[in-house]
C-alpha positions as CSV (number, residue, x, y, z in Angstrom):
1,X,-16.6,66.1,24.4
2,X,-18.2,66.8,27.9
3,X,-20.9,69.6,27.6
4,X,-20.1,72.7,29.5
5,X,-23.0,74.0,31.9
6,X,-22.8,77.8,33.3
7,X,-25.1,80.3,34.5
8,X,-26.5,82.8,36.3
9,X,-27.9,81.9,39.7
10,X,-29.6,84.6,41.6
11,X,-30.6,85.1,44.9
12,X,-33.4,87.0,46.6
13,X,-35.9,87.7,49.3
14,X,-36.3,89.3,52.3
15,X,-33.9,91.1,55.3
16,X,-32.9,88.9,57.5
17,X,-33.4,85.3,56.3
18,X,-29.5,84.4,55.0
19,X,-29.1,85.2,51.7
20,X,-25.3,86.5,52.5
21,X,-24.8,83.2,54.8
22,X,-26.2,80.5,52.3
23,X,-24.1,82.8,49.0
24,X,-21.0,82.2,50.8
25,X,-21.9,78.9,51.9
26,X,-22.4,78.1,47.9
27,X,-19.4,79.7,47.1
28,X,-17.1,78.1,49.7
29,X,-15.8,82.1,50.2
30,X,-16.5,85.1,52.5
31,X,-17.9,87.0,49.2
32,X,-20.6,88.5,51.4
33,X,-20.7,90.4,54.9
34,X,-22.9,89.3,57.3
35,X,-24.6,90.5,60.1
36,X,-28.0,90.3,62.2
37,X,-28.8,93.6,60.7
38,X,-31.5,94.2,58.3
39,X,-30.1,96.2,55.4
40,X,-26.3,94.6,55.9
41,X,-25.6,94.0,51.5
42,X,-26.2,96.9,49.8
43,X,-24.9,96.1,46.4
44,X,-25.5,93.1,44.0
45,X,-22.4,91.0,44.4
46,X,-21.5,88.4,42.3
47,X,-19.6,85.1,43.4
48,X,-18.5,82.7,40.8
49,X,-17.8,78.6,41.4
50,X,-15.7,77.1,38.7
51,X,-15.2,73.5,38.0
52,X,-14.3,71.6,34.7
53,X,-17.3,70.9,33.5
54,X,-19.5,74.2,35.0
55,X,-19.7,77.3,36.0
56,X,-22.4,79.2,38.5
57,X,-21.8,82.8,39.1
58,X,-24.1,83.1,41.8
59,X,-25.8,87.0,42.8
60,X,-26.5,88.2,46.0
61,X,-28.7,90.9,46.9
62,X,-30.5,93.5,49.0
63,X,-32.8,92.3,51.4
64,X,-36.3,93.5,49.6
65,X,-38.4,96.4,51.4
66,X,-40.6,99.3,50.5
67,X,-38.0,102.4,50.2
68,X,-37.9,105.1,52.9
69,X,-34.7,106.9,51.0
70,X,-33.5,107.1,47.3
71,X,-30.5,104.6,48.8
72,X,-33.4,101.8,49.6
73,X,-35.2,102.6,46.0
74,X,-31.5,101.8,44.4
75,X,-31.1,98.5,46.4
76,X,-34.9,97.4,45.7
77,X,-33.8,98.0,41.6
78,X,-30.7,95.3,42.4
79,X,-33.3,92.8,43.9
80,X,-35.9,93.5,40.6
81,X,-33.3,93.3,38.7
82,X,-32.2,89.7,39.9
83,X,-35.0,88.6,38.5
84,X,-34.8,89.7,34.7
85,X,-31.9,88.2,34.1
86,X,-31.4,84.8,36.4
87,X,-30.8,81.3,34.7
88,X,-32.0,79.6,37.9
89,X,-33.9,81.5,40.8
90,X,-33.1,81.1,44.4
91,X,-36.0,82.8,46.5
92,X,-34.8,82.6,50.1
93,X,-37.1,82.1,53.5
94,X,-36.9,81.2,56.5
95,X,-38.6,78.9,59.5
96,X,-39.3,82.6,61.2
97,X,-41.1,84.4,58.1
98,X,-44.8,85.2,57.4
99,X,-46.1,84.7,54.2
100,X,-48.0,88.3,53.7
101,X,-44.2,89.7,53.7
102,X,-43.7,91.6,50.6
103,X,-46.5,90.5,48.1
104,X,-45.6,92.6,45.5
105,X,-42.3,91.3,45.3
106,X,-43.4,87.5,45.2
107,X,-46.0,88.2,42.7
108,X,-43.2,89.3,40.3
109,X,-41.5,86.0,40.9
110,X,-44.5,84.3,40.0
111,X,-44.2,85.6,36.8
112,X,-40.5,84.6,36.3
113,X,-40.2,82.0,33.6
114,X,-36.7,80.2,34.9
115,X,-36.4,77.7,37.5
116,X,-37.2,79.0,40.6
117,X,-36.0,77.0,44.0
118,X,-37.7,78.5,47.3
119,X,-35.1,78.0,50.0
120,X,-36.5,77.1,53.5
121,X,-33.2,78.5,55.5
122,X,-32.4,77.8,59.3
123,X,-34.3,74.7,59.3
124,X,-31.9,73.8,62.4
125,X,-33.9,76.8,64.6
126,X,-37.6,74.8,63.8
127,X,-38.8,71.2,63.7
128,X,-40.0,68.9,61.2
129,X,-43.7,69.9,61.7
130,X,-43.8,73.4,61.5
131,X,-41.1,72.7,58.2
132,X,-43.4,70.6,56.6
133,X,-46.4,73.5,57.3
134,X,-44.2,75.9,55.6
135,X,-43.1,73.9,52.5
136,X,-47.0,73.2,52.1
137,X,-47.7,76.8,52.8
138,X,-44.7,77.9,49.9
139,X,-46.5,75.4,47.6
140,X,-49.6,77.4,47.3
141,X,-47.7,81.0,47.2
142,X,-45.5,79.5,44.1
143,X,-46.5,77.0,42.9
144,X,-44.3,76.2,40.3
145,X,-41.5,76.4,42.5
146,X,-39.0,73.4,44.2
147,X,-38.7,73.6,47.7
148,X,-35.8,73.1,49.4
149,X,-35.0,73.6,53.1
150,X,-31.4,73.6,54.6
151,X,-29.2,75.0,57.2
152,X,-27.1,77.7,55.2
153,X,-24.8,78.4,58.8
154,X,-24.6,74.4,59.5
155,X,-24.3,73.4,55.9
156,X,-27.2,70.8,56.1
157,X,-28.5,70.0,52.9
158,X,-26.5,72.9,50.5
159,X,-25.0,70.1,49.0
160,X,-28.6,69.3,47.9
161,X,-29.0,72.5,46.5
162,X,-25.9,72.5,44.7
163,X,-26.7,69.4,43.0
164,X,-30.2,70.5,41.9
165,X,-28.9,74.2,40.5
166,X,-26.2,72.2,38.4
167,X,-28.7,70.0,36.7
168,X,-31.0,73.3,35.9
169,X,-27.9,75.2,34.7
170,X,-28.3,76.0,30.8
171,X,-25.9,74.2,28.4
172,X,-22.8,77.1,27.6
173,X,-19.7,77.9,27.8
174,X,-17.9,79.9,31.1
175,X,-18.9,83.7,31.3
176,X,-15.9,85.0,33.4
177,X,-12.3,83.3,33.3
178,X,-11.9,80.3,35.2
179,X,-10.0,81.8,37.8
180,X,-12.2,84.6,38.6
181,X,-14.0,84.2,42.0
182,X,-16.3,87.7,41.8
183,X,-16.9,90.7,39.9
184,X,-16.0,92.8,42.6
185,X,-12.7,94.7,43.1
186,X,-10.2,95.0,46.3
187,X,-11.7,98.2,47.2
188,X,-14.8,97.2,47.3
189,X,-14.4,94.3,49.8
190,X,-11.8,96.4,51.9
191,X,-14.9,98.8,52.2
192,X,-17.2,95.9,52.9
193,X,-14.9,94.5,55.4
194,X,-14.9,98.3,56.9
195,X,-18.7,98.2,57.1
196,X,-19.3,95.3,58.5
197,X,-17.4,96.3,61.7
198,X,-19.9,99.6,61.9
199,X,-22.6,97.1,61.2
200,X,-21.5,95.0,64.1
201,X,-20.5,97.7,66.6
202,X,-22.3,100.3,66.5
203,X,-26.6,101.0,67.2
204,X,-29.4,102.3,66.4
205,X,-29.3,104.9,63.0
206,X,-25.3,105.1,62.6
207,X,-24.4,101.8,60.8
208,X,-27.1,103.2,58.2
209,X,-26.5,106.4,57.8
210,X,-22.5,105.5,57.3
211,X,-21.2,104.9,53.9
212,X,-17.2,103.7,53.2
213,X,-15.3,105.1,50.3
214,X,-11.4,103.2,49.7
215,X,-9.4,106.7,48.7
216,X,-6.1,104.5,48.5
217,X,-5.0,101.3,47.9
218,X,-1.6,101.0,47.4
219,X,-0.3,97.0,47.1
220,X,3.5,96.8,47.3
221,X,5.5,93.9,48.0
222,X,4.9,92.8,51.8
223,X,2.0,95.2,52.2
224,X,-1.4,97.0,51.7
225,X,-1.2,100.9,52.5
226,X,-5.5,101.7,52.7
227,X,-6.6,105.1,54.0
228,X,-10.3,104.4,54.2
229,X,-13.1,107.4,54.5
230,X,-16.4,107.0,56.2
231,X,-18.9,109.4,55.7
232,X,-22.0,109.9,57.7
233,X,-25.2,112.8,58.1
234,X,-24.4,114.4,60.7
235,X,-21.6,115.8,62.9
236,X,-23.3,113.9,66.2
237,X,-22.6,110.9,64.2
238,X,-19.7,111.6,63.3
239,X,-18.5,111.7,67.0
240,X,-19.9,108.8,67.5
241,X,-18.0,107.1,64.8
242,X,-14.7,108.5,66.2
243,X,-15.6,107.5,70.1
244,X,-14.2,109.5,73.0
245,X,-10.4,110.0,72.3
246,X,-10.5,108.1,69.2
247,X,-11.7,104.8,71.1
248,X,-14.2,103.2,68.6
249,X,-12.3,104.2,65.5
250,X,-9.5,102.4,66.9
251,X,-11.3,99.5,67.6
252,X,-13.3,99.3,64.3
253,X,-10.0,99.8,62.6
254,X,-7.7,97.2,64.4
255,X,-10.7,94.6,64.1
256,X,-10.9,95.8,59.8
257,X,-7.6,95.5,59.2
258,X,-7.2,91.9,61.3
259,X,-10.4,90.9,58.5
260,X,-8.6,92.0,55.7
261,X,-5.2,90.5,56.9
262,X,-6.7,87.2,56.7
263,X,-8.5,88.0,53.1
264,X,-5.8,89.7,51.2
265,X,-3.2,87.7,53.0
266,X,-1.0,90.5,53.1
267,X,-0.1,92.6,55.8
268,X,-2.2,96.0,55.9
269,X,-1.3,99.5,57.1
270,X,-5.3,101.5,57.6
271,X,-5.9,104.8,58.0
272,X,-9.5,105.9,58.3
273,X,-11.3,109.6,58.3
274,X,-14.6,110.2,59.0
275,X,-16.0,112.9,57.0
276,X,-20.0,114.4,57.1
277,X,-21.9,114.4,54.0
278,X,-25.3,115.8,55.2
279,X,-28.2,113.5,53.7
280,X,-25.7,111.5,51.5
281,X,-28.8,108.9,51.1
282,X,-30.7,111.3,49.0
283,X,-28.3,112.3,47.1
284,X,-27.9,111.1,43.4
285,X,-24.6,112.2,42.7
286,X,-23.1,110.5,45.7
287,X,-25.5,107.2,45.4
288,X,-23.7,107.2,42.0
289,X,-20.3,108.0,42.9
290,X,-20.5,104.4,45.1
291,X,-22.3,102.6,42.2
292,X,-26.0,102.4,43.6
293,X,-27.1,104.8,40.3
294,X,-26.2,103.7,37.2
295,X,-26.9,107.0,35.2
């Protein structure tokens, strides 16, 4: 009988580099939004890749940074976390990063004891010279580590990757049922798809300072009835959200409901609310009513 690999493949590093981009690009889903924000995943969010003879349930997490809000201190805990209980490591860089970002952070990954893989991402934006400065550079800061660069957006060289995680993949049977693509619910990715469109159009503090709650979700036969809250600090924002005469929450809304459309495959009938919940960031109750706080 075939032996039966499976395990847990997380991913880490800092804002910015394409940890959401090179997950989905693994998974062969949308399982995580992206944007040119700093701060866009929030959560840990699982993606799982079946075949016959494996299974990778791959994590993506929070960009890592030093926390200015109890919100941040919650997201850093998913990226430490990521750590403690990986199979296989995936650190992720870029052609743009210096190597002084975060040292606290990459000291604890020199300390993991799995595999860990630095990923060079958007190799397509640099040149073989300065690549090869930075995989000698990444050689001194872990040594232990593999180093691969590839082109998460392009797809050059993931199919490298892949083949390299597989091989370091612990023998074992599946964790989740074969049929299960993430550990996340409908809700959750309706409100992902709802944030990404703040993320995308909308500046400065507001994307941040918004959060999504799903109230209702209500499948029937030929369609998804979602009414959708977004809360924010203050009642400035809050106008801002809504736009003059309801423009921008019109906008955000047609353009959400077109995402999740194409991801439910269902028709969808959105409502949305905007609601102020002054200095929700601090708060613990509401960090753990939306699953940042465990306790």
């Amino acid at each position: 009988m075939k032996e039966h690999k499976a395990g847990f493949v997380n991913i880490v590093g800092n804002p910015n580099v394409g940890k959401s981009t090179l997950m989905n690009a693994l998974v062969g889903e949308k399982i995580s939004i992206i944007t040119s924000k700093a701060q866009t995943t929030r959560h840990r969010i699982m993606g799982i890749v079946n075949s016959d003879d494996f299974q990778i349930i791959y994590s993506d997490t929070p960009g890592v940074l030093k926390p200015n809000y109890k919100l941040q201190e919650s997201m850093l805990k998913f990226s430490t976390s990521a750590l403690d209980d990986a199979d296989v490591l995936l650190y992720v860089s870029d052609t743009f990063e210096t190597f002084d970002k975060n040292e606290d952070f990459l000291s604890l990954v020199n300390r993991v004891e799995v595999p860990v893989i630095v990923v060079i991402n958007k190799i397509d934006l640099s040149d073989q010279e300065k690549i090869e400065v930075m995989v000698d550079k990444w050689k001194n800061k872990i040594p232990r580590a593999e180093i691969i660069p590839l082109s998460a957006l392009h797809q050059f060289n993931v199919d490298v990757l892949l083949k390299r995680i597989i091989s370091l993949l612990p023998e074992s049977p599946a964790f989740f049922p074969k049929d299960q693509l993430t550990d996340k619910t409908a809700r959750f990715f309706m409100s992902e798809i709802l944030r990404e469109k703040i993320l995308t159009n909308y500046q400065k503090e507001i994307p941040y300072s918004t959060e999504v709650e799903i109230e209702e979700f209500i499948e029937e036969e030929k369609i998804i009835r979602i009414r959708a809250l977004i809360y924010t600090e203050r009642e400035s924002q809050k106008g801002i959200i809504i736009g003059k005469k309801g423009s921008m929450l019109k906008k955000i809304g047609s353009l959400a409901r077109k995402d999740g459309e194409a991801f439910f495959e269902k028709q969808i009938f959105l409502q949305i609310f905007v609601k102020v919940r002054k200095d929700w960031r601090n708060k613990s109750s509401f960090l753990r009513q939306f699953g940042y706080l465990n306790n």
